[in-house]
N, CA, C and O atoms as a Tripos MOL2 file, in Angstrom:
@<TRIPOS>MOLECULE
protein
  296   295    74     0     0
PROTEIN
NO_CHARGES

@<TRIPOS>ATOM
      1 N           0.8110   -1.1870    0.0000 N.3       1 UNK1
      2 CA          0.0000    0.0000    0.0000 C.3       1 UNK1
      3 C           0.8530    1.2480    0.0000 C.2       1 UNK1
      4 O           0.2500    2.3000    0.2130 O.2       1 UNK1
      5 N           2.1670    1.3050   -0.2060 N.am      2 UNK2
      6 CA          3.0930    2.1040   -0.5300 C.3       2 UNK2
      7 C           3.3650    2.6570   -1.5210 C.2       2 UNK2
      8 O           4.5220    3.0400   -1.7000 O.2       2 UNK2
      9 N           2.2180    2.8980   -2.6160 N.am      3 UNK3
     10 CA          2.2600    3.3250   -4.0810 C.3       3 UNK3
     11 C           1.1200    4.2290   -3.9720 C.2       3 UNK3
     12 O           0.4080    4.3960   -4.9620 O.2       3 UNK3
     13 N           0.8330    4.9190   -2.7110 N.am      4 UNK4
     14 CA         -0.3880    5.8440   -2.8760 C.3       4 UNK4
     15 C           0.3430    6.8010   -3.6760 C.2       4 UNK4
     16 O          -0.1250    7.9170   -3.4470 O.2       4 UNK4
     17 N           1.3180    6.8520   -4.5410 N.am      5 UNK5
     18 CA          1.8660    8.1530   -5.1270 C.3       5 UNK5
     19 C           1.8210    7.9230   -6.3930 C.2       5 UNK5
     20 O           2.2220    8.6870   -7.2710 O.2       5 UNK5
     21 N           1.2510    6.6840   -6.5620 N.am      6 UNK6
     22 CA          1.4420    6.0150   -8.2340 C.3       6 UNK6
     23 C           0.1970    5.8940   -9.0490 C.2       6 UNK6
     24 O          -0.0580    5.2190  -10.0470 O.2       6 UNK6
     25 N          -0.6340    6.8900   -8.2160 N.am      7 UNK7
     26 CA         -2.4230    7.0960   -8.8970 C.3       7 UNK7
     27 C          -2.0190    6.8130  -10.7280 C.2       7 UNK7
     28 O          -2.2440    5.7470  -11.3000 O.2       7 UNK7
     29 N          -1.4300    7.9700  -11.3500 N.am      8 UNK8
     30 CA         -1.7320    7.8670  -12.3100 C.3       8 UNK8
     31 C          -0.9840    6.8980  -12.9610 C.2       8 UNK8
     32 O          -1.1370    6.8140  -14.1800 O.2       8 UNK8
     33 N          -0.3170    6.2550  -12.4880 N.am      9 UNK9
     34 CA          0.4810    4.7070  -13.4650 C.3       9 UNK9
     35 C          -0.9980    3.9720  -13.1950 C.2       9 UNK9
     36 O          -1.7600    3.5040  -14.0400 O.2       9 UNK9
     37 N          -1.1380    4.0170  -11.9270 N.am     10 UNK10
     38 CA         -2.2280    2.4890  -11.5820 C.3      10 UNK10
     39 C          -3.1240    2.8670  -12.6180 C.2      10 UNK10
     40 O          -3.2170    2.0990  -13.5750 O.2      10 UNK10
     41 N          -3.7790    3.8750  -12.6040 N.am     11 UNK11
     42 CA         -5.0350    3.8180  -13.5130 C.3      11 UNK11
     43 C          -4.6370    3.6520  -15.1330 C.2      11 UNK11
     44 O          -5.5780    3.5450  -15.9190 O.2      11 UNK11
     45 N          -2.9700    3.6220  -15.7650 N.am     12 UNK12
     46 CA         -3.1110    3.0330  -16.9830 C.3      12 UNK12
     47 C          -3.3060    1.4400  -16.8200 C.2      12 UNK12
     48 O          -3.7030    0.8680  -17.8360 O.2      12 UNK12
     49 N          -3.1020    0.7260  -15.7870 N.am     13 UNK13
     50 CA         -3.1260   -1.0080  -16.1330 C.3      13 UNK13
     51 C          -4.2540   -1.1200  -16.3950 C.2      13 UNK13
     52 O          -5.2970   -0.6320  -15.9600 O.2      13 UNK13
     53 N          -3.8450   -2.1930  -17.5760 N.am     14 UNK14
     54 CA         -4.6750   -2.8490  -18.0600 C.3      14 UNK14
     55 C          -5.4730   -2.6950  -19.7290 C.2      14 UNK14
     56 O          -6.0850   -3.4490  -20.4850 O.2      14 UNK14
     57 N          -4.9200   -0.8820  -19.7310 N.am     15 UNK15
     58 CA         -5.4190   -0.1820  -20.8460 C.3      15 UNK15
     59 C          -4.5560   -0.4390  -21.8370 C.2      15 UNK15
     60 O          -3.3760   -0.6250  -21.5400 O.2      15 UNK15
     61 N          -4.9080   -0.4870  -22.9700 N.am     16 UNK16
     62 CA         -3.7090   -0.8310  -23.8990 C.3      16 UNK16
     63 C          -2.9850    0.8270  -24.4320 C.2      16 UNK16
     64 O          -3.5270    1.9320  -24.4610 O.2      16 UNK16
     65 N          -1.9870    0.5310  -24.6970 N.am     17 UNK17
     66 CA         -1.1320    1.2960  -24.6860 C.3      17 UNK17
     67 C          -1.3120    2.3210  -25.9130 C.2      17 UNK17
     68 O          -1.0740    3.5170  -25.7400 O.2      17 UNK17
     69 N          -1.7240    1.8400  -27.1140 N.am     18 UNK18
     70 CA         -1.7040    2.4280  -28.2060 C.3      18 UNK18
     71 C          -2.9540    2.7190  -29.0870 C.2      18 UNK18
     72 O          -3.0220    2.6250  -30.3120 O.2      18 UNK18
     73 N          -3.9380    3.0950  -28.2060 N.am     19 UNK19
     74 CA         -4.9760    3.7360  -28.6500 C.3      19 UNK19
     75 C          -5.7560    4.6900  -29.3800 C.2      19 UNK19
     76 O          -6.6330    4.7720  -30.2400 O.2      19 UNK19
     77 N          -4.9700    5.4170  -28.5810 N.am     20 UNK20
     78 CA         -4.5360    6.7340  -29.7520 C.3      20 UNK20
     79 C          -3.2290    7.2920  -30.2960 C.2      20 UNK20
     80 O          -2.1950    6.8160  -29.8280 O.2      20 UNK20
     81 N          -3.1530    8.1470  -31.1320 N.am     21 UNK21
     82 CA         -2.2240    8.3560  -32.3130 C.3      21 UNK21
     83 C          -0.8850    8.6200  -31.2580 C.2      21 UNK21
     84 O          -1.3420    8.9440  -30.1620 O.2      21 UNK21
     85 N           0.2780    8.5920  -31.2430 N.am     22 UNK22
     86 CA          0.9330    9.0780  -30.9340 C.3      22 UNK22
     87 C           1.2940   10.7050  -31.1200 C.2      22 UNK22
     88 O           0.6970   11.3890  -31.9510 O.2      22 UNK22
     89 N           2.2470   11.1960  -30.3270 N.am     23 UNK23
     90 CA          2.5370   12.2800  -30.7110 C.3      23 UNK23
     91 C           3.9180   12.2460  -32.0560 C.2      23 UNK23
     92 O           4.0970   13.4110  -32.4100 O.2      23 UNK23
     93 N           4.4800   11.6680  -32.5170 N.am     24 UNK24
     94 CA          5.2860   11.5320  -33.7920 C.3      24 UNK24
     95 C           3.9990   11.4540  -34.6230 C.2      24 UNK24
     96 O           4.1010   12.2750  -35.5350 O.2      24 UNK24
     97 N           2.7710   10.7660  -34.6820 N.am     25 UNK25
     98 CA          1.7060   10.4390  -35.6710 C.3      25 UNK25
     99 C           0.8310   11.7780  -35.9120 C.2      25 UNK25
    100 O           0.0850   12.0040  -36.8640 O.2      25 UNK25
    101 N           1.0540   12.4280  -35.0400 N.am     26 UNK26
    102 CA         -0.1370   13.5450  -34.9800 C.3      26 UNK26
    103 C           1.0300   14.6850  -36.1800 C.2      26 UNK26
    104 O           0.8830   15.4650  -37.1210 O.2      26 UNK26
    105 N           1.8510   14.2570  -35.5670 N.am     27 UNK27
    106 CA          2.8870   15.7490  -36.5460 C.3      27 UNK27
    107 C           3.5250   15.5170  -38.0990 C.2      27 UNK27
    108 O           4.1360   16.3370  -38.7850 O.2      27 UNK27
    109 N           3.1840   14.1620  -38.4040 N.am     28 UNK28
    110 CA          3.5890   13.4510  -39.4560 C.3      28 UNK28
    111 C           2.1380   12.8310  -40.1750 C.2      28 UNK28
    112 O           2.3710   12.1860  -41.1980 O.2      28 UNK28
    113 N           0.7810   12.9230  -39.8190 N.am     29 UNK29
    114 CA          0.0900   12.5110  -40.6420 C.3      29 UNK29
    115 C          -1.0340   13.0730  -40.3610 C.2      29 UNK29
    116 O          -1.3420   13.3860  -39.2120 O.2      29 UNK29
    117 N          -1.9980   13.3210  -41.6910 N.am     30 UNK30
    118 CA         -2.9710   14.8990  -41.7020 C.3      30 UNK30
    119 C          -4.3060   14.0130  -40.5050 C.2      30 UNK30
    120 O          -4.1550   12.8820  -40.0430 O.2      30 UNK30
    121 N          -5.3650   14.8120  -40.2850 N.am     31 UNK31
    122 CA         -6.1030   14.2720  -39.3110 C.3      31 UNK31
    123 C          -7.0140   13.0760  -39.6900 C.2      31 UNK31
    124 O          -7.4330   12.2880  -38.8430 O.2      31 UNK31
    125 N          -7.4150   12.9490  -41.5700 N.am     32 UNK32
    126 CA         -8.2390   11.9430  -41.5910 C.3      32 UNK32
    127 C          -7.6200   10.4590  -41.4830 C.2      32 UNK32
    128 O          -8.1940    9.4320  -41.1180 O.2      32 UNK32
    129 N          -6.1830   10.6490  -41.9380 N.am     33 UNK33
    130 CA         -5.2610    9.1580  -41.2840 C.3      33 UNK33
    131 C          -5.3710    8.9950  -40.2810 C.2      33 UNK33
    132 O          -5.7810    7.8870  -39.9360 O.2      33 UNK33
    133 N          -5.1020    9.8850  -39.3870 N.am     34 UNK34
    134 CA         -4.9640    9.7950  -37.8280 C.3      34 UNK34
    135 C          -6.1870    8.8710  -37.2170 C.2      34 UNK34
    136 O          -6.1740    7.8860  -36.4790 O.2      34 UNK34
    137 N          -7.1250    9.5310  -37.7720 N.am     35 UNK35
    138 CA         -8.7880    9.1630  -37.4400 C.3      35 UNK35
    139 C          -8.7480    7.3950  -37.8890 C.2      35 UNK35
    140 O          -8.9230    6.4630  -37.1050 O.2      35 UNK35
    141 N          -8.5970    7.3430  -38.6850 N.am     36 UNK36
    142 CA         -8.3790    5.5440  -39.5780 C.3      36 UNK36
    143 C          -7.7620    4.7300  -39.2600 C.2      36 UNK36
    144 O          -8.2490    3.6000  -39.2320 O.2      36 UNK36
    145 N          -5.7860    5.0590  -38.7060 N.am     37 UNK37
    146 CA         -5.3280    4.7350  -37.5380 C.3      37 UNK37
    147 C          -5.6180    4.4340  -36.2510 C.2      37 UNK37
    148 O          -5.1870    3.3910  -35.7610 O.2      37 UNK37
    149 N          -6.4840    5.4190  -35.4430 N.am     38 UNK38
    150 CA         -7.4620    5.2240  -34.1720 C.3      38 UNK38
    151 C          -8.3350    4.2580  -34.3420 C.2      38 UNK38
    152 O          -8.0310    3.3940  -33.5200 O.2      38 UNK38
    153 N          -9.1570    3.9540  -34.8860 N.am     39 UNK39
    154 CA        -10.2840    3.5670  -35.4930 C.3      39 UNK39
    155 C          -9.8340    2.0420  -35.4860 C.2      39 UNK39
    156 O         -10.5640    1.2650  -34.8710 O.2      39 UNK39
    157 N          -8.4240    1.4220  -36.2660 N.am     40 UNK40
    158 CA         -7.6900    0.4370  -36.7440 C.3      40 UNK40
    159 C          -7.3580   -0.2750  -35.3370 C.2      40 UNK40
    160 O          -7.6850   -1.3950  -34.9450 O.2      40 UNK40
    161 N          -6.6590    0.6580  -34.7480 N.am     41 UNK41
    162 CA         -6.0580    0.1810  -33.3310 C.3      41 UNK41
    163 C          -7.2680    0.0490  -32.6030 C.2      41 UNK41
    164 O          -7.2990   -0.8650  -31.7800 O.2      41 UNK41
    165 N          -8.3820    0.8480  -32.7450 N.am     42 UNK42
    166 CA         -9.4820    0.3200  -31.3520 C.3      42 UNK42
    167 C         -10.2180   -1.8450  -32.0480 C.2      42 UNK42
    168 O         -10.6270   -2.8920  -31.5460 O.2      42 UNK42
    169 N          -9.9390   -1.2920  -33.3020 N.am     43 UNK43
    170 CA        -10.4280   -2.4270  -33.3280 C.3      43 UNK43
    171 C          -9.7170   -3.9310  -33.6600 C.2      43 UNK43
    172 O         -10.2270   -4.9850  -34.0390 O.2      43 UNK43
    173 N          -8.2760   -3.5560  -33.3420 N.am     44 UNK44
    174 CA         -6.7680   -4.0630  -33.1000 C.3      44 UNK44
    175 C          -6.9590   -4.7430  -31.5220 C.2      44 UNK44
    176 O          -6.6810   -5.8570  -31.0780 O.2      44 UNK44
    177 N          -7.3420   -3.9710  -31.1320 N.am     45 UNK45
    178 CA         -7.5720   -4.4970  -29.3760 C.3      45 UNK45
    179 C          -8.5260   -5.1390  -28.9790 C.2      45 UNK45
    180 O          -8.7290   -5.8930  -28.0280 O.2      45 UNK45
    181 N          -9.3740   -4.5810  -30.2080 N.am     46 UNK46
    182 CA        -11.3040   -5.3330  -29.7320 C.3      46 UNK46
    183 C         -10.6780   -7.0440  -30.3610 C.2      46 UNK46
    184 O         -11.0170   -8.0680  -29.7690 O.2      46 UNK46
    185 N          -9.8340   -7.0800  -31.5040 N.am     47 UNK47
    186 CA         -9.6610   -8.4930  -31.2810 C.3      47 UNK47
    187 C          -8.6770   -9.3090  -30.8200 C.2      47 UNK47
    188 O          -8.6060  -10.5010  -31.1190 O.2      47 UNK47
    189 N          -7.9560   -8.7710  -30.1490 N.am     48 UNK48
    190 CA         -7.1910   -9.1320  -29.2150 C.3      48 UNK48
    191 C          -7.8220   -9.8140  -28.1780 C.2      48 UNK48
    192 O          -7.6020  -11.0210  -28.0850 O.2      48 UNK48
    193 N          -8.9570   -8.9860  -26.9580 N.am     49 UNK49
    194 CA         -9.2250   -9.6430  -26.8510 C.3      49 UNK49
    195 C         -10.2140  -10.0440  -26.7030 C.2      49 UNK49
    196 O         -10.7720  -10.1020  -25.6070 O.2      49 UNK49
    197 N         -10.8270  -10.5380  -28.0930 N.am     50 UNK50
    198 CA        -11.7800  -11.8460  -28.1820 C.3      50 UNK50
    199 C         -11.0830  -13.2710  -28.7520 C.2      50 UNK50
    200 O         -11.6190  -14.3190  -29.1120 O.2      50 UNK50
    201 N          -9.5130  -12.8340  -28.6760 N.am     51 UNK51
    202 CA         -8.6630  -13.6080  -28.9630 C.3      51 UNK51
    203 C          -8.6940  -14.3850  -30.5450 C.2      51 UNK51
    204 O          -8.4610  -15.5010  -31.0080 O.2      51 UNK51
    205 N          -9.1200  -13.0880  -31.0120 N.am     52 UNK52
    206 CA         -9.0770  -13.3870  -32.4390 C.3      52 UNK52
    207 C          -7.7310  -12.9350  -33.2760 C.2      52 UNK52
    208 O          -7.8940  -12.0240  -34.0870 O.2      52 UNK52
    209 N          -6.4600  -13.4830  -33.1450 N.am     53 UNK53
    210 CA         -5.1750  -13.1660  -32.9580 C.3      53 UNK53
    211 C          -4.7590  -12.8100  -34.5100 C.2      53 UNK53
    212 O          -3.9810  -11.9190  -34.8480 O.2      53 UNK53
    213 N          -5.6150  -13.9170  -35.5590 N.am     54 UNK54
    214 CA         -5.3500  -13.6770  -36.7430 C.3      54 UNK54
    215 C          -6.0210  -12.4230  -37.6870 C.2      54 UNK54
    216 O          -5.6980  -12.1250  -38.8370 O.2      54 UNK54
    217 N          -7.2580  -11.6660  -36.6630 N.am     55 UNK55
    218 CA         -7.7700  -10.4440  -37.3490 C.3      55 UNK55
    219 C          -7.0570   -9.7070  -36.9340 C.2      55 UNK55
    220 O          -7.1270   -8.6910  -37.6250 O.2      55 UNK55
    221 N          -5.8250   -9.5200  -35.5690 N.am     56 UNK56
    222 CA         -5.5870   -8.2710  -35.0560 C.3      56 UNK56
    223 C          -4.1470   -8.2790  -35.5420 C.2      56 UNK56
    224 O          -3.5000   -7.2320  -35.5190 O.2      56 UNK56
    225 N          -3.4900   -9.6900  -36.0860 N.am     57 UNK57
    226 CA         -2.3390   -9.3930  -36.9080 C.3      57 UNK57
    227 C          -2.6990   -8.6040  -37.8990 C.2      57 UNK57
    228 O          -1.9090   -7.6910  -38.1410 O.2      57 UNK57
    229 N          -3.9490   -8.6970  -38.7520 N.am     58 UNK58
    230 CA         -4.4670   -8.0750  -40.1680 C.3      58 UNK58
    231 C          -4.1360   -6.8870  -40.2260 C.2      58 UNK58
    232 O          -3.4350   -6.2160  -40.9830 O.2      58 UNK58
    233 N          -5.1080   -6.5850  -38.7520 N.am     59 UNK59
    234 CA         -5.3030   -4.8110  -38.6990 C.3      59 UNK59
    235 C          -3.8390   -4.1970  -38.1420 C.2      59 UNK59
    236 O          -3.6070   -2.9880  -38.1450 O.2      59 UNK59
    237 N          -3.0320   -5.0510  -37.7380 N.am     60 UNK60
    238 CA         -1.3090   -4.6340  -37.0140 C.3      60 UNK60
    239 C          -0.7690   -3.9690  -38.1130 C.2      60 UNK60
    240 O          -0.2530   -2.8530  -38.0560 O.2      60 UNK60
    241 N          -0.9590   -5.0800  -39.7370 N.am     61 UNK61
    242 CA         -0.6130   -4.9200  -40.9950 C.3      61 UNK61
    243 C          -0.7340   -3.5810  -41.5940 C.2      61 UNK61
    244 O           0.0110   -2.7490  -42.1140 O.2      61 UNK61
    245 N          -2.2680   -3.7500  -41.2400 N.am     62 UNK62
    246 CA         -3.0180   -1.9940  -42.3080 C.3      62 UNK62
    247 C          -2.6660   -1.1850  -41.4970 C.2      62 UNK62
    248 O          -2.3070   -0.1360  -42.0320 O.2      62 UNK62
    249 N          -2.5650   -1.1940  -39.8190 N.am     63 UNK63
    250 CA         -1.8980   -0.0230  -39.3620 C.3      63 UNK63
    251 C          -0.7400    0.5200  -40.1240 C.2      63 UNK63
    252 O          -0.6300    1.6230  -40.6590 O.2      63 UNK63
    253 N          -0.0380   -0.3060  -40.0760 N.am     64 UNK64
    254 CA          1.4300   -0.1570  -40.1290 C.3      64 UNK64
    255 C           1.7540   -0.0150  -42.0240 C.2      64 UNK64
    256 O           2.8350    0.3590  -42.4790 O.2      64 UNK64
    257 N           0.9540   -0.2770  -42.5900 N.am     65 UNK65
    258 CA          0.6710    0.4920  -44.3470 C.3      65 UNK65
    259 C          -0.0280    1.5320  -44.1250 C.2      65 UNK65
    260 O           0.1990    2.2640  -45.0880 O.2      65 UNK65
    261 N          -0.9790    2.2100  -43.2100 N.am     66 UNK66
    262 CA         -1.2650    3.6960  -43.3550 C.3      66 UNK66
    263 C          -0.4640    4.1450  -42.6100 C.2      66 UNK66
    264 O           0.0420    4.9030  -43.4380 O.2      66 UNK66
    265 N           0.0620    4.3160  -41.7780 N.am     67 UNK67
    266 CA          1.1900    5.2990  -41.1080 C.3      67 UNK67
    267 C           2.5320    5.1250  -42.4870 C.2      67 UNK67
    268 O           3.0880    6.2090  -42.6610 O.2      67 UNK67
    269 N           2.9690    4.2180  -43.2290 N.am     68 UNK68
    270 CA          3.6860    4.3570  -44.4600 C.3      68 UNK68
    271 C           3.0590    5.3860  -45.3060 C.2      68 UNK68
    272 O           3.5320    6.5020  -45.5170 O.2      68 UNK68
    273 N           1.8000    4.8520  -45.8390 N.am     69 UNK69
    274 CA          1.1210    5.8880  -47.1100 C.3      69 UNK69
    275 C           1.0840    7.0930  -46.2910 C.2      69 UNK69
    276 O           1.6700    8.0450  -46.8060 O.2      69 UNK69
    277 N           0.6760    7.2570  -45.4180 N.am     70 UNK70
    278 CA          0.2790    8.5900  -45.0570 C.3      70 UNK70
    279 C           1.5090    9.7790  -44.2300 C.2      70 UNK70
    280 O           1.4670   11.0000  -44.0760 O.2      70 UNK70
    281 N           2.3740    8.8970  -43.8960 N.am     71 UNK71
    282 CA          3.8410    9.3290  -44.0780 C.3      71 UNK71
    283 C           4.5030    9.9100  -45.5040 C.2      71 UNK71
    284 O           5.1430   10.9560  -45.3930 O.2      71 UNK71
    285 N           4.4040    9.3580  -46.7260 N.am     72 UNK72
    286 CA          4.6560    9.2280  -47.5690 C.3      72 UNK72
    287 C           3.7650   10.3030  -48.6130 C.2      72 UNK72
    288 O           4.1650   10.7520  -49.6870 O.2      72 UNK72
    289 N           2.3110   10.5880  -47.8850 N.am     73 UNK73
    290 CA          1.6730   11.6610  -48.7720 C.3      73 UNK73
    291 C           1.9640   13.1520  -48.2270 C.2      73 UNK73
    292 O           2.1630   14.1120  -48.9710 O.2      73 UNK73
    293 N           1.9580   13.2160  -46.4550 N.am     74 UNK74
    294 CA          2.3580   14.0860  -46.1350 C.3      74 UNK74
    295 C           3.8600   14.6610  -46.5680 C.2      74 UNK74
    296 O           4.2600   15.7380  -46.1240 O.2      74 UNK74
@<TRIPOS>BOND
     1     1     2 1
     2     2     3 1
     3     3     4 2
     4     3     5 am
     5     5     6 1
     6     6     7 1
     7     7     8 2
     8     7     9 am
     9     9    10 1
    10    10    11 1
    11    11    12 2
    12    11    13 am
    13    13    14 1
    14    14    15 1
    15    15    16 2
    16    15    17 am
    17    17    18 1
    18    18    19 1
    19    19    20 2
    20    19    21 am
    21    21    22 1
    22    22    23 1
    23    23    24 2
    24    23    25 am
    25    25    26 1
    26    26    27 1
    27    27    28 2
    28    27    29 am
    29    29    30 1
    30    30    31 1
    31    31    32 2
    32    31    33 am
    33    33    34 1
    34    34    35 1
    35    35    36 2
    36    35    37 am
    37    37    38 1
    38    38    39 1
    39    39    40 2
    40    39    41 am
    41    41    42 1
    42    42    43 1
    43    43    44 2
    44    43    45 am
    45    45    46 1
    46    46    47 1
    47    47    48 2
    48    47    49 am
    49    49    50 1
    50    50    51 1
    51    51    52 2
    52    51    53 am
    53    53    54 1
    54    54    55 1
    55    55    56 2
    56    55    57 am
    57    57    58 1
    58    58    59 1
    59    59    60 2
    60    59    61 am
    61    61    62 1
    62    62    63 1
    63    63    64 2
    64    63    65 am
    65    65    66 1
    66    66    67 1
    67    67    68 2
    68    67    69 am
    69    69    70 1
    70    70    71 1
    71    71    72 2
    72    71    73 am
    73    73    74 1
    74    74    75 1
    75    75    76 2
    76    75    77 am
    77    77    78 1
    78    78    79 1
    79    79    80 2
    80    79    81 am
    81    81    82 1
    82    82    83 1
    83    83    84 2
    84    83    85 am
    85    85    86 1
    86    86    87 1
    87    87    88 2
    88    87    89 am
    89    89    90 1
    90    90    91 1
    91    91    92 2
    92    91    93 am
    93    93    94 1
    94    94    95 1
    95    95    96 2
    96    95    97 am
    97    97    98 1
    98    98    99 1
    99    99   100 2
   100    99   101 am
   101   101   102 1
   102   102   103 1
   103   103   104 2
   104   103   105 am
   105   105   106 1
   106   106   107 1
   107   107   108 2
   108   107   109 am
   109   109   110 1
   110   110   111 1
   111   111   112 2
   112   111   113 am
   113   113   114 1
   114   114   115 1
   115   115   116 2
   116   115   117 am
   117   117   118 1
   118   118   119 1
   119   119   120 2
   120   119   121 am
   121   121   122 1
   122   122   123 1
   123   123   124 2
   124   123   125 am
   125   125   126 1
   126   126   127 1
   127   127   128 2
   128   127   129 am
   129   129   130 1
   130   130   131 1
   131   131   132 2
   132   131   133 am
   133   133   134 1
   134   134   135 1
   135   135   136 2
   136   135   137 am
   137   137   138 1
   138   138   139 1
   139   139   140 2
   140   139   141 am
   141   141   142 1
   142   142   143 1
   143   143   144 2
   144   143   145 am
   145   145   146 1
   146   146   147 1
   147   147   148 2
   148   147   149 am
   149   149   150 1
   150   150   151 1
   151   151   152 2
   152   151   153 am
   153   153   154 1
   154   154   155 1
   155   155   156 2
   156   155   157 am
   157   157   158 1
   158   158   159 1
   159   159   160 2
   160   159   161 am
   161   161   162 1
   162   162   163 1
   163   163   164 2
   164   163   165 am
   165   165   166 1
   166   166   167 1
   167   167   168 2
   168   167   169 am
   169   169   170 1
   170   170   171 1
   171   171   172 2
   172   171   173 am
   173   173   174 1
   174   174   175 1
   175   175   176 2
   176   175   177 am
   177   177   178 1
   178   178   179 1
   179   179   180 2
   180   179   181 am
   181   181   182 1
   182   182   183 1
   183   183   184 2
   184   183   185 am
   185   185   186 1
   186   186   187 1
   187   187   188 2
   188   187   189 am
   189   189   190 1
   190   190   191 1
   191   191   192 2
   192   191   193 am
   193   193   194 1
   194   194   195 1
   195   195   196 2
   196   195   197 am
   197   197   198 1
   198   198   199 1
   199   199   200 2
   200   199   201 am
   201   201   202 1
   202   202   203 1
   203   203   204 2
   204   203   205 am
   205   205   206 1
   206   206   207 1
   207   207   208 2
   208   207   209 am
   209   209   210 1
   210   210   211 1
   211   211   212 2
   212   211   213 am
   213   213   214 1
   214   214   215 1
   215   215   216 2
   216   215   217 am
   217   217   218 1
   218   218   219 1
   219   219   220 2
   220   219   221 am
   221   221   222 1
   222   222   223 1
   223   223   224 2
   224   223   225 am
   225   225   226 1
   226   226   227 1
   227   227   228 2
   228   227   229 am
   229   229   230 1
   230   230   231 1
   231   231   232 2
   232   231   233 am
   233   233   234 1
   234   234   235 1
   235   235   236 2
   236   235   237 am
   237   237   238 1
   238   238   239 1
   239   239   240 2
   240   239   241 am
   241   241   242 1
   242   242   243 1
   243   243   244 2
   244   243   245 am
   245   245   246 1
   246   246   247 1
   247   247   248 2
   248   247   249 am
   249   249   250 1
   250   250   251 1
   251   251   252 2
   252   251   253 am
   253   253   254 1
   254   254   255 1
   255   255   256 2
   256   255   257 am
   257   257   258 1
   258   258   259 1
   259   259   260 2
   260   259   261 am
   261   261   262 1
   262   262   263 1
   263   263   264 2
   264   263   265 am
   265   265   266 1
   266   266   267 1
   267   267   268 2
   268   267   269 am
   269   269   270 1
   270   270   271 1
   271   271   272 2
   272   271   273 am
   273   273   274 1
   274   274   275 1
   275   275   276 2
   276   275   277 am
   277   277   278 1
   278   278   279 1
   279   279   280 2
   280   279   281 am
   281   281   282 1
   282   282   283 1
   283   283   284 2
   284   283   285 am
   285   285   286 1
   286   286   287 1
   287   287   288 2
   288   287   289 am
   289   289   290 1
   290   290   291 1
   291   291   292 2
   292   291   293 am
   293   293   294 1
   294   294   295 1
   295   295   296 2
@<TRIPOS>SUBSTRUCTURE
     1 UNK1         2 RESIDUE 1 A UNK
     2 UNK2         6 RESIDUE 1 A UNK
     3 UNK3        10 RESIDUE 1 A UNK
     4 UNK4        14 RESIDUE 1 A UNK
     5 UNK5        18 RESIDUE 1 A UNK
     6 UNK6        22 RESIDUE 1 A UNK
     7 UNK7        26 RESIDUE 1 A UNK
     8 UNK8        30 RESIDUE 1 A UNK
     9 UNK9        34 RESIDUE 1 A UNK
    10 UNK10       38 RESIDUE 1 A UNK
    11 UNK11       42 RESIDUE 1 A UNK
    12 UNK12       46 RESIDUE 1 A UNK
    13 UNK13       50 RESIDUE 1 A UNK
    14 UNK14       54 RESIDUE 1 A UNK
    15 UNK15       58 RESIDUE 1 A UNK
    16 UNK16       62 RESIDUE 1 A UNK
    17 UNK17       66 RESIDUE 1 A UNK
    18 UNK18       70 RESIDUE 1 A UNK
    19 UNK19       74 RESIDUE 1 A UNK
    20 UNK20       78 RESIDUE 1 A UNK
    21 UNK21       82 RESIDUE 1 A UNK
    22 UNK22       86 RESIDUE 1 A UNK
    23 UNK23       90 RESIDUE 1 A UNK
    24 UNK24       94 RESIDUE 1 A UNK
    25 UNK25       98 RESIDUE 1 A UNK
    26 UNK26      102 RESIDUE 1 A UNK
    27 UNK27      106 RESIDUE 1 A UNK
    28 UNK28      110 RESIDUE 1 A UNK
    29 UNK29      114 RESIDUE 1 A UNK
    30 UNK30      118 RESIDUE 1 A UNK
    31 UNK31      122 RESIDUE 1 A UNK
    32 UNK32      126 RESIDUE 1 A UNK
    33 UNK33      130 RESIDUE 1 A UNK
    34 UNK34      134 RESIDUE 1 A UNK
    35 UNK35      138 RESIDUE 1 A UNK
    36 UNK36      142 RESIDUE 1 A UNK
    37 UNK37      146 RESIDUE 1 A UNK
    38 UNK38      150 RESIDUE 1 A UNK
    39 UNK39      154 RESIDUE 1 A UNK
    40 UNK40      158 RESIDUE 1 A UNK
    41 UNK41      162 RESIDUE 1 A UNK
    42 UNK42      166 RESIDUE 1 A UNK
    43 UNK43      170 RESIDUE 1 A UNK
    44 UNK44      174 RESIDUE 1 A UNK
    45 UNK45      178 RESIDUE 1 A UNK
    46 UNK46      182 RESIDUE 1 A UNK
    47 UNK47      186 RESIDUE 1 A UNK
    48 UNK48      190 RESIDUE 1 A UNK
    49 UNK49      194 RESIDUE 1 A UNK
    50 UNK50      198 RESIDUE 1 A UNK
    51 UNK51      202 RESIDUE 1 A UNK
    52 UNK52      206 RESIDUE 1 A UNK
    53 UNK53      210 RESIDUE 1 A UNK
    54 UNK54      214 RESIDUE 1 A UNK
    55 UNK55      218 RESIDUE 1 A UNK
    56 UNK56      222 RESIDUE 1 A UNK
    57 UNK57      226 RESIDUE 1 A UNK
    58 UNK58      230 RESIDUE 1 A UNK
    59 UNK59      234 RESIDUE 1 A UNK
    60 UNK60      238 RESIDUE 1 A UNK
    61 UNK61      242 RESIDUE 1 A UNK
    62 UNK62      246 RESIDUE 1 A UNK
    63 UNK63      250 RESIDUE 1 A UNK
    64 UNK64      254 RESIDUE 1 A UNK
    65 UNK65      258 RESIDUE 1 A UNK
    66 UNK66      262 RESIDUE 1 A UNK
    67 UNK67      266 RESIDUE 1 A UNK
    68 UNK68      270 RESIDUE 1 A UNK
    69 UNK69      274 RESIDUE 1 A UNK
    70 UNK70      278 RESIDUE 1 A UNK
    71 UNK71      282 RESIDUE 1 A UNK
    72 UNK72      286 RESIDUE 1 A UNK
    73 UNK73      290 RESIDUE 1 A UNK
    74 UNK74      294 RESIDUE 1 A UNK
């Protein structure tokens, strides 16, 4: 009970980490990627876990081709 100082770590467990855009993503890609990205990752996690491992590799994929294209248009 020696972590009463660690409020705001405790309340990230459990949350996944990459929910929203990063800050490198926000300054490198215009807002409707960003939005498609978010969108990708919420539903990156939604199958995670329903332990649907082979849809959330899919969407790992298309993440990781729109942060390219949209790197690449900006």
């Amino acid at each position: 009970m020696g972590e009463v100082g660690h409020g705001a770590e405790a309340s990230t467990v459990g949350v996944p980490h990459q929910q929203e855009a990063t800050f490198e993503e926000a300054m490198q890609l215009d807002p409707n990627t960003l939005e498609r990205i978010n969108a990708l990752k919420k539903a990156k996690n939604q199958a995670v876990q329903s332990d649907d491992y082979d849809e959330a590799q899919r969407l790992k994929e298309a993440i990781e081709r729109l942060r390219s294209i949209g790197t690449h248009l900006a």
